[in-house]
C-alpha positions in Angstrom: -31.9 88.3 39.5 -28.4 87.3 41.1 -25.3 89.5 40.0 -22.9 86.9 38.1 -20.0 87.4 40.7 -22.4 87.3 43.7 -23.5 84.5 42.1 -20.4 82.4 42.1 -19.7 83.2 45.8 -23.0 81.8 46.1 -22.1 78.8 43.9 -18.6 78.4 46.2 -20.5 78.3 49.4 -23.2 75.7 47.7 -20.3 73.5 46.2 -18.5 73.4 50.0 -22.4 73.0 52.0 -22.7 69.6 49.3 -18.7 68.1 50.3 -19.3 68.3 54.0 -22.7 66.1 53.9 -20.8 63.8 51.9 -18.1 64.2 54.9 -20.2 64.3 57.5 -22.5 61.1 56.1 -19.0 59.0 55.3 -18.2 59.5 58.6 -21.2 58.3 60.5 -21.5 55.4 58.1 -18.3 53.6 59.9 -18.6 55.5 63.8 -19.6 52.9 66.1 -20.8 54.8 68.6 -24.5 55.3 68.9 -24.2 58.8 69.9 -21.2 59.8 67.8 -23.0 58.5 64.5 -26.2 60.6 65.6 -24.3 63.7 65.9 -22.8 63.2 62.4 -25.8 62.4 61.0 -27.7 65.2 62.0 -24.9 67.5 61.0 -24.6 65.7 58.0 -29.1 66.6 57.6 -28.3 69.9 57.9 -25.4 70.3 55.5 -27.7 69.0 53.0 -30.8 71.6 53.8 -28.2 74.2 53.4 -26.9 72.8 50.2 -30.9 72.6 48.7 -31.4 75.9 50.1 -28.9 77.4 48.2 -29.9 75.1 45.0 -32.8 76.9 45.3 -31.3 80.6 45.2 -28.4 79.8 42.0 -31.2 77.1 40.6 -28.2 74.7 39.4 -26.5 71.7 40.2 -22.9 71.6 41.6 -20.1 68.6 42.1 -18.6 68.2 45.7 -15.6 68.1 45.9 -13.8 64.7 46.3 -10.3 65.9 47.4 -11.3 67.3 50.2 -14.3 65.2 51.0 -11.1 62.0 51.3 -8.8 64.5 52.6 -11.3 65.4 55.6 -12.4 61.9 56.0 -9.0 60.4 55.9 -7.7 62.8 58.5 -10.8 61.9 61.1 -10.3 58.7 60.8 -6.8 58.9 61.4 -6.9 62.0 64.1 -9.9 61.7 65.6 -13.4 63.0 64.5 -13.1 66.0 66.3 -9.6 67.1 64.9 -10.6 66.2 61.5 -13.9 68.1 61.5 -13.2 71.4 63.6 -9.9 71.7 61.3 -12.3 71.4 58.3 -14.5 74.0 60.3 -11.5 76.1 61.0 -10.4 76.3 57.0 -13.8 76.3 55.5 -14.2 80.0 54.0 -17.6 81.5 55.5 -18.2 83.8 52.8 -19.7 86.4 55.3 -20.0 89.4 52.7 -22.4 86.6 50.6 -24.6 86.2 53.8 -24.4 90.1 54.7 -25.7 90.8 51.1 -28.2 88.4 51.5 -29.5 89.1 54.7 -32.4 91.7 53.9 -33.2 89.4 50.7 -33.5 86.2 51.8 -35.3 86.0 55.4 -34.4 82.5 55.6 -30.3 83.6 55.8 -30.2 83.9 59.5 -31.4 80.3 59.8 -28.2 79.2 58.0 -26.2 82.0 59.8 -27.0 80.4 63.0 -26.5 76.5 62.2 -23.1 77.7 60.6 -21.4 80.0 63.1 -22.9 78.1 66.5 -25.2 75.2 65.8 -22.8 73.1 64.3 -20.0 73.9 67.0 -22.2 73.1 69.7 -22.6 69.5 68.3 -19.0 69.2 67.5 -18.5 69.6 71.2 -20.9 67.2 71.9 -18.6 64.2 70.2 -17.2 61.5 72.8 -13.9 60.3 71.8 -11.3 58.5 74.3 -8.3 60.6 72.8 -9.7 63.8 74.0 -11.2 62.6 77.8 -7.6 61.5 78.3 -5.5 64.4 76.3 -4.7 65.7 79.9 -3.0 62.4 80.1 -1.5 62.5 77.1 -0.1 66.0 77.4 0.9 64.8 81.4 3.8 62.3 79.7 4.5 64.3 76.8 5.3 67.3 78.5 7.4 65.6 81.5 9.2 63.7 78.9 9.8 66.7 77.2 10.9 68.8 80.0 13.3 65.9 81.5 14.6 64.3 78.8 16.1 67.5 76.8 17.2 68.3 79.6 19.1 65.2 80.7 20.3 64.3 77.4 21.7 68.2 77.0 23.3 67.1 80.5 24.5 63.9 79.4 25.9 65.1 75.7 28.5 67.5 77.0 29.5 65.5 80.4 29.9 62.0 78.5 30.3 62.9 74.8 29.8 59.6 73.8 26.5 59.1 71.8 25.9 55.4 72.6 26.4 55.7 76.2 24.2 59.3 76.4 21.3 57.6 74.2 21.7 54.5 76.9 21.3 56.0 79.8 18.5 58.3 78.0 16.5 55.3 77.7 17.2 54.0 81.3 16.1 56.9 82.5 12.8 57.7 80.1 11.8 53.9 80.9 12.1 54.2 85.0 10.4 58.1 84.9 7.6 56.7 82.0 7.1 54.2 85.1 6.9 56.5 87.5 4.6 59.0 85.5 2.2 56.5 85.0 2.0 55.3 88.3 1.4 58.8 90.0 -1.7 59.5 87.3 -3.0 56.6 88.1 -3.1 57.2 91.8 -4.0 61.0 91.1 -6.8 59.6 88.9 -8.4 57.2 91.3 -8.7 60.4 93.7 -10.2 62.6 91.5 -14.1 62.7 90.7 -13.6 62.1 87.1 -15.2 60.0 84.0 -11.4 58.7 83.1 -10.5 55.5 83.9 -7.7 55.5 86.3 -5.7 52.1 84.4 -6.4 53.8 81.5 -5.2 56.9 82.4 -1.4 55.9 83.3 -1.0 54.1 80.3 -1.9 57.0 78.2 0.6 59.1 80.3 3.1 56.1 80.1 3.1 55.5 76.3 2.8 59.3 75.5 6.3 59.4 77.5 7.8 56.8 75.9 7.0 57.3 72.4 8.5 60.9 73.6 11.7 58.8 75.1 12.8 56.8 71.9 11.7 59.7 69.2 14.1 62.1 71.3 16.9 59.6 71.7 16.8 58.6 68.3 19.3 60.8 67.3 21.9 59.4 69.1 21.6 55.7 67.5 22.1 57.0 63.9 24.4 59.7 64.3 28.0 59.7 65.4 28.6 63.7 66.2 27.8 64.1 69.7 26.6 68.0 69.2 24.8 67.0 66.0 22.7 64.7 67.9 22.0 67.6 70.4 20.9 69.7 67.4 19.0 67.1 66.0 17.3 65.9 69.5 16.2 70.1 70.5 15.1 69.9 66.6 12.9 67.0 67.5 11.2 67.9 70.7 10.6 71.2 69.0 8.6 69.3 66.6 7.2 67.0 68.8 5.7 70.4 70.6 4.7 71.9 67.3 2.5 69.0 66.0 0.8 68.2 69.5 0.5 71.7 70.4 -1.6 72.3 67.1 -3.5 69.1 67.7 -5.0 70.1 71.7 -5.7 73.8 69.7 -7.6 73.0 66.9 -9.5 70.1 69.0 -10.0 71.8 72.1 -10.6 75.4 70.6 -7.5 76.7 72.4 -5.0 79.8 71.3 -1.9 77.8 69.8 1.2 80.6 69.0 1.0 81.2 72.8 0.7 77.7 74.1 3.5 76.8 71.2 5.9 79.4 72.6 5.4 79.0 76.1 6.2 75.1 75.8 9.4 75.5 73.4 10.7 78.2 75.9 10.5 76.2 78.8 12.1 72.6 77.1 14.8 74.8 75.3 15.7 76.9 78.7 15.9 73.3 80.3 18.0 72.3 77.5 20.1 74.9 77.5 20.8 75.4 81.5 21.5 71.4 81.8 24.3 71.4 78.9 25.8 73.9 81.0 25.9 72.1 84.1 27.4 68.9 82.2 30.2 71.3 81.0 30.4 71.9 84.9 30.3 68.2 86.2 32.4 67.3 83.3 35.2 69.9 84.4 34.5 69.8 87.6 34.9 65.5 88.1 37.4 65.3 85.3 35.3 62.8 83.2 36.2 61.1 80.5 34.5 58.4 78.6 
């Protein structure tokens, strides 16, 4: 006989096992690929042994739930399958004091144990998706636009003070380096001994840029106080950094606070260093606009 608190830890785990084979089996319903819809459907098989298994232990019926079953679903689809299911892997509560507890009981536990904690990674991993074979291209022309263009426009803001003519030759500037980004990784591509496409490559690198170009220089099309649209522009590219940053970590498995830090340092430093030496040029030339 199950203790009525262990009980409902048991009934938790059996309620979250029965959402993510509805989550899994949505999924593979509407992948394409042939070996992307296996994957999830042989996840989504064992979800649902796990669910009966624990059926079988609290001998009652539970309802999914359907908040996070869209919520999961919705974010995949929009994300990418493997954003959308190792952040649901990352959240999902283990309940490792159930499993300890249960583990002289129930010989069948480490079975589940195992398919929780590595089987179901390993076939996570095993998902193909275009986003993630070319996030080194991606992160390529986010990170140079990053870099540059804080710096440049921190440059430009105190050495032309005019917001129109700093978000103007912002653009210029993004356009020609976007250009010039995507050029070099598509030569650097073609010479590496890689899967990527080398076409396809550059034009991740170049739109990543200039998506990166326009968000940043935003600012200074809306607003009319130069140093607001500074503030505003560093606020940005922080962001920018936060949201991709926690993307590459939760898809790729990788530390974010350090990545996140070392990033924001090195745009803000930029930043910081070329607003100083527009206060030099601008004293230095005598410019005024």
């Amino acid at each position: 006989m199950i203790a009525q608190d262990f009980k409902d830890k048991i009934v938790k785990i059996q309620k979250n096992e029965f959402t993510e084979y509805i989550i899994y089996k949505k999924l593979a319903s509407f992948v394409k690929d042939e070996h992307n819809r296996r994957i999830l459907e042989k996840i989504s098989h064992d979800e649902q042994a796990h669910y009966e298994f624990w059926k079988r232990l609290t001998q009652q019926e539970v309802a999914p739930s359907r908040i996070k079953a869209f919520f999961y679903s919705f974010v995949s689809r929009l994300c990418g399958l493997t954003f959308g299911l190792k952040l649901m892997e990352r959240g999902e509560e283990r309940a490792q004091d159930a499993y300890v507890q249960l583990k002289q009981a129930v010989p069948d536990i480490e079975k589940i144990i195992q398919d929780e904690d590595v089987h179901e990674d390993y076939l996570l991993n095993l998902i193909d998706e275009d986003r993630l074979k070319y996030i080194s291209s991606i992160v390529l022309g986010l990170n140079d636009a990053l870099v540059e263009l804080t710096g440049a426009l921190a440059g430009l803001t105190f050495a032309l003070q005019n917001t129109k003519l700093v978000a103007l030759i912002g653009f210029i500037t993004g356009i020609a380096a976007s250009l010039s980004m995507a050029a070099s990784e598509y030569l650097s591509t073609k010479q590496e001994e890689t899967e990527k496409n080398p076409f396809k490559a550059s034009i991740y690198t170049g739109v990543a840029y200039i998506a990166t170009v326009l968000f940043l220089i935003s600012p200074y099309l809306i607003f009319q106080n130069i140093f607001f649209c500074l503030s505003v522009m560093i606020v940005y590219a922080l962001f920018v950094i936060l949201i991709f940053t926690y993307y590459v970590s939760v898809a790729k498995g990788l530390a974010f606070k350090k990545r996140f830090l070392e990033m924001a340092g090195i745009s803000v430093s930029v930043a910081v260093a070329s607003f100083f030496i527009g206060f030099v040029v601008r004293a230095v030339f005598g410019i005024e606009v």
